[in-house]
C-alpha positions in Angstrom: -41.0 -50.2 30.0 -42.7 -47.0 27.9 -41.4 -44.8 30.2 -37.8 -46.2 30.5 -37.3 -46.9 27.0 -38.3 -42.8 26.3 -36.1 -41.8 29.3 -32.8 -43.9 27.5 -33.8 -42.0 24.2 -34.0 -38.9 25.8 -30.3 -39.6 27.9 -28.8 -40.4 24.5 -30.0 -37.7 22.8 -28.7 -34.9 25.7 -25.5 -37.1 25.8 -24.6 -37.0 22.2 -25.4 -33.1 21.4 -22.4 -31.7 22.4 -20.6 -34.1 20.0 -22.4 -33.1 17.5 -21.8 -29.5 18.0 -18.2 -29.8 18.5 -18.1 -31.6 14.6 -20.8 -29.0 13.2 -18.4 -26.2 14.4 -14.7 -27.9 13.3 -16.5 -28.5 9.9 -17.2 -25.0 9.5 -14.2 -23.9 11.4 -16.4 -21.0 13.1 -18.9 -21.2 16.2 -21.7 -19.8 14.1 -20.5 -16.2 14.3 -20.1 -14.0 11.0 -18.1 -11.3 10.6 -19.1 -10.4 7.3 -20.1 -7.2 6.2 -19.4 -3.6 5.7 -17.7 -1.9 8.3 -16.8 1.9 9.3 -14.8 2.8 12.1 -16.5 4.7 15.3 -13.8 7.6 15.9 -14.6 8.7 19.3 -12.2 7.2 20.9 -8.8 8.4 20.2 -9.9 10.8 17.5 -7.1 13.3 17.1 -4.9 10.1 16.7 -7.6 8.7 14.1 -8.2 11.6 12.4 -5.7 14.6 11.5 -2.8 12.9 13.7 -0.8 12.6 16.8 1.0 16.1 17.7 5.0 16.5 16.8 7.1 14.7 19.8 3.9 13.4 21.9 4.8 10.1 22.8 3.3 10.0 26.2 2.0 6.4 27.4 3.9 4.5 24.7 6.6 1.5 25.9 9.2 2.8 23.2 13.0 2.4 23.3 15.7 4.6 23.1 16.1 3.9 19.6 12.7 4.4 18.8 12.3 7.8 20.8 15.8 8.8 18.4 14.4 7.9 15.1 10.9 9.9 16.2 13.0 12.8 17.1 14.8 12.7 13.8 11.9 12.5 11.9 10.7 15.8 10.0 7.2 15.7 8.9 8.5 17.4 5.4 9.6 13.7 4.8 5.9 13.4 3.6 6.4 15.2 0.6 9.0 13.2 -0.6 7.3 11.2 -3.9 8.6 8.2 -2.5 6.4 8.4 0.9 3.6 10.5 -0.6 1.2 7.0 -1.3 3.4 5.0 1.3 1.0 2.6 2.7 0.0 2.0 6.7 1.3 -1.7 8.1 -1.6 -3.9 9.4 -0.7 -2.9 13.0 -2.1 0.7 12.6 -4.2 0.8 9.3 -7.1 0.3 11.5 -6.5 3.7 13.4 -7.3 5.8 10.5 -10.6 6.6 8.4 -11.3 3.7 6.0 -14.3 1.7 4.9 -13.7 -2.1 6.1 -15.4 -5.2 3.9 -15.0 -8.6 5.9 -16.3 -12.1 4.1 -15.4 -15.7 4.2 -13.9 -17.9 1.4 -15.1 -20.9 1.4 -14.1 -24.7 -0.2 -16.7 -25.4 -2.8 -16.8 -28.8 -2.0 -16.8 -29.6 1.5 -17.7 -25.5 2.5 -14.9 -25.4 4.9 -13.9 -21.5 5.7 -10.7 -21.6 4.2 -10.3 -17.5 5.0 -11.5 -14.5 6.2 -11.0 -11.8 3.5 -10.8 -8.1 4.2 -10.7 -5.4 1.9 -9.1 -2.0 3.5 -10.2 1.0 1.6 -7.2 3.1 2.6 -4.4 2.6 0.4 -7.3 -0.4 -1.5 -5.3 -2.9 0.8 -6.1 -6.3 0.9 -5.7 -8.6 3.3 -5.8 -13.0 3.8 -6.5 -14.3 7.4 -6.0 -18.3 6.7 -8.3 -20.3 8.7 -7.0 -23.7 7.7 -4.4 -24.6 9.7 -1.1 -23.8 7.3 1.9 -22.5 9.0 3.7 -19.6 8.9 6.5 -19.1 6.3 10.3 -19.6 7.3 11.5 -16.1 8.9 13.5 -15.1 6.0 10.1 -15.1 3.8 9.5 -11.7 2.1 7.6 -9.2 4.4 4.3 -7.0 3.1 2.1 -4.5 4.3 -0.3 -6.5 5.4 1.9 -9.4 7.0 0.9 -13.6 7.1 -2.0 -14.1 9.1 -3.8 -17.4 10.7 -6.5 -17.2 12.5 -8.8 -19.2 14.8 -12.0 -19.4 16.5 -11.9 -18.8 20.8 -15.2 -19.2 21.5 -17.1 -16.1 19.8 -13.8 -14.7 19.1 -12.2 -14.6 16.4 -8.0 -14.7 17.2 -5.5 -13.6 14.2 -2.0 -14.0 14.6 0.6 -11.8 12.0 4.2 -12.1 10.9 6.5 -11.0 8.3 5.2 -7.5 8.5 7.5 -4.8 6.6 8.7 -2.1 8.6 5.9 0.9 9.6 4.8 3.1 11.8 3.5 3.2 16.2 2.5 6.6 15.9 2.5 8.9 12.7 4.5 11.6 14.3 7.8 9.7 13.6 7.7 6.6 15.4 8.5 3.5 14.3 7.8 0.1 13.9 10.0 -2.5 13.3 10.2 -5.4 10.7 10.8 -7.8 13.3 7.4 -6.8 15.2 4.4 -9.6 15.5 0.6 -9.0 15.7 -2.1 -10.5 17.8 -5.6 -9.5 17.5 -8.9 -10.1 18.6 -12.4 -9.6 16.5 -15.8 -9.4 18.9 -18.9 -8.8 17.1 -21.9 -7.4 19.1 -24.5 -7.2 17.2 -24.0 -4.4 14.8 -20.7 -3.2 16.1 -17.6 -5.0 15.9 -14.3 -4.6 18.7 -11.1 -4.8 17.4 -8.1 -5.2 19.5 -5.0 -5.6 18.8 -1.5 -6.8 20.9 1.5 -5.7 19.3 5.1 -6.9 20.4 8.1 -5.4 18.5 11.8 -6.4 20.3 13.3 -3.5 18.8 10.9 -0.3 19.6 9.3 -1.8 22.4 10.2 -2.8 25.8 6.5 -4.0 26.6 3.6 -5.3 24.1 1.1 -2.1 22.7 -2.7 -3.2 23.2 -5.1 -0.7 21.5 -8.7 -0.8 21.0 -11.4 0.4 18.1 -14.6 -0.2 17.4 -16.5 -0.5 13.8 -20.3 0.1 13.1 -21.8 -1.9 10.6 -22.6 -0.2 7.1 -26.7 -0.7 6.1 -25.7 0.7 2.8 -22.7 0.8 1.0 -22.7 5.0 0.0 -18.8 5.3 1.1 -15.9 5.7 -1.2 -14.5 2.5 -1.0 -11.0 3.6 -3.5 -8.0 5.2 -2.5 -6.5 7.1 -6.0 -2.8 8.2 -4.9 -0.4 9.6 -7.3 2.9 11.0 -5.9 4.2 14.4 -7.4 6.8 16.9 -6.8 5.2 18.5 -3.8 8.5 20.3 -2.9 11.6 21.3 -5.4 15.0 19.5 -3.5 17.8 16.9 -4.3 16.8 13.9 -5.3 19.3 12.3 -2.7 17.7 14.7 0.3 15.7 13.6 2.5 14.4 15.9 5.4 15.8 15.0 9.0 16.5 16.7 12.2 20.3 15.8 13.6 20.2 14.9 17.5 19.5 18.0 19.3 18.0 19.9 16.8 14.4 19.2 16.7 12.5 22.5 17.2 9.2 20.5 18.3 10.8 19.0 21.5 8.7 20.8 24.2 5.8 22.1 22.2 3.3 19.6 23.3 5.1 19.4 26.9 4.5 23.2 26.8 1.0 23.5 25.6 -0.4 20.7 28.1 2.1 22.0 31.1 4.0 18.4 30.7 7.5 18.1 31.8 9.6 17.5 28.6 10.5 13.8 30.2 6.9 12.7 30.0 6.4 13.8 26.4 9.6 11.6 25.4 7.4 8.0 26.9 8.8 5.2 27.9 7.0 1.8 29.9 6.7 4.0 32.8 4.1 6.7 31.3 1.9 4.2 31.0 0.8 3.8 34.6 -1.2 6.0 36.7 1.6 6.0 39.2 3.5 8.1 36.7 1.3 11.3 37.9 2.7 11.0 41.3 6.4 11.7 40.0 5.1 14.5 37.1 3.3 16.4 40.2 6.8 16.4 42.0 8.9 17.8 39.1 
């Protein structure tokens, strides 16, 4: 009767531990994974992207449209020294790409210690940024649209999932190409250990004809010794009209094959499209 009676306890026990994980991790609305900290990115990968920036009219690998690959060309980098896009900040979609310093933390209801959000704090451009874990829906379409978009987010095992509308209009690439205000964001957060992956799925129906997945990694800080601010005040780089802003007209842009040339591309691949993504495309650049 000993033996059966610790057997049953022992049943019941096994049985009802799963129940009581599934209730311990909806209460907290997280599987026991914290993403909090300081983080700063790992460069390697992608660097000259990361770092001083894409060269002029490389678009290689990129699903853009024709639209997108005429606004690019008709872009002139002088449009930097314009005041008006001299402190112009990065969209959410490619802020990560960039140097910054990355604080993560939860904010949590005092009574019942629910995670209401995840809070980030971007140190580029001193953007911050609300990822709502509680369940609230996304604003009506015609909502205004900021920098860093309306995010939820949920918990997919260890994975944290963030979905982001109602993003202004910004930039795939900062060589010229663009980003449209219609675009939505998908990404995924995967902590190991120290290191953090952040990936990220975005789908925009004007400039792209298929969704843009890209990858980086962050390193955890063990002491703060950054510069966490981002002091930008705009001045008159350049003497010009106020109403001129610099452009090249179709045809006319003088950096068409100069990253074509210098990596003994044929012009076409340069210009992107879906089908420079692939492998396969290196069978039809050998032929040309």
């Amino acid at each position: 009767m000993f033996a059966r009676n610790v057997a049953l306890t022992v049943l019941l026990s096994l049985i009802s531990l799963p129940a009581f994980s599934q209730t311990a991790g909806a209460f907290n609305a997280s599987p026991g994974v914290d993403l909090s900290g300081n983080w700063a990115p790992i460069r390697m990968e992608d660097q000259q992207e990361r770092g001083p920036g894409p060269d002029l009219v490389d678009y290689l690998g990129l699903p853009i449209t024709e639209g997108a690959r005429q606004f690019a060309l008709s872009w002139d980098a002088e449009r930097l020294t314009v005041p008006e896009h001299q402190c112009r900040v990065h969209v959410v979609s490619y802020i990560y790409r960039g140097p910054l310093n990355l604080r993560i933390w939860e904010e949590k209801d005092p009574q019942s210690q629910r995670v209401i959000a995840i809070k980030q704090y971007i140190s580029t451009y001193e953007q911050w940024r609300t990822i709502w874990m509680d369940g609230r829906p996304h604003p009506a379409e015609e909502a205004p649209h900021t920098f860093m978009g309306f995010s939820t987010g949920k918990w997919e095992g260890n994975m944290l999932t963030v979905y982001t509308t109602h993003i202004k209009q910004g930039w795939l690439r900062r060589n010229g190409l663009p980003q449209s205000d219609r675009a939505t964001l998908t990404e995924h957060y995967i902590r190991h250990g120290d290191h953090l992956t952040h990936v990220s799925i975005l789908t925009d129906p004007v400039y792209l004809t298929e969704p843009l997945i890209k990858t980086q990694d962050f390193q955890v800080l063990v002491q703060e010794g950054q510069n966490w601010l981002y002091p930008c005040d705009p001045v008159v780089e350049v003497d010009r009209p106020d109403d001129a802003v610099p452009n090249y007209l179709p045809g006319q842009n003088p950096f068409l094959g100069e990253f074509a040339d210098k990596h003994h591309l044929p012009v076409e691949a340069a210009l992107g499209g879906a089908e420079t993504m692939y492998p396969e495309y290196q069978k039809k650049m050998k032929s040309k």
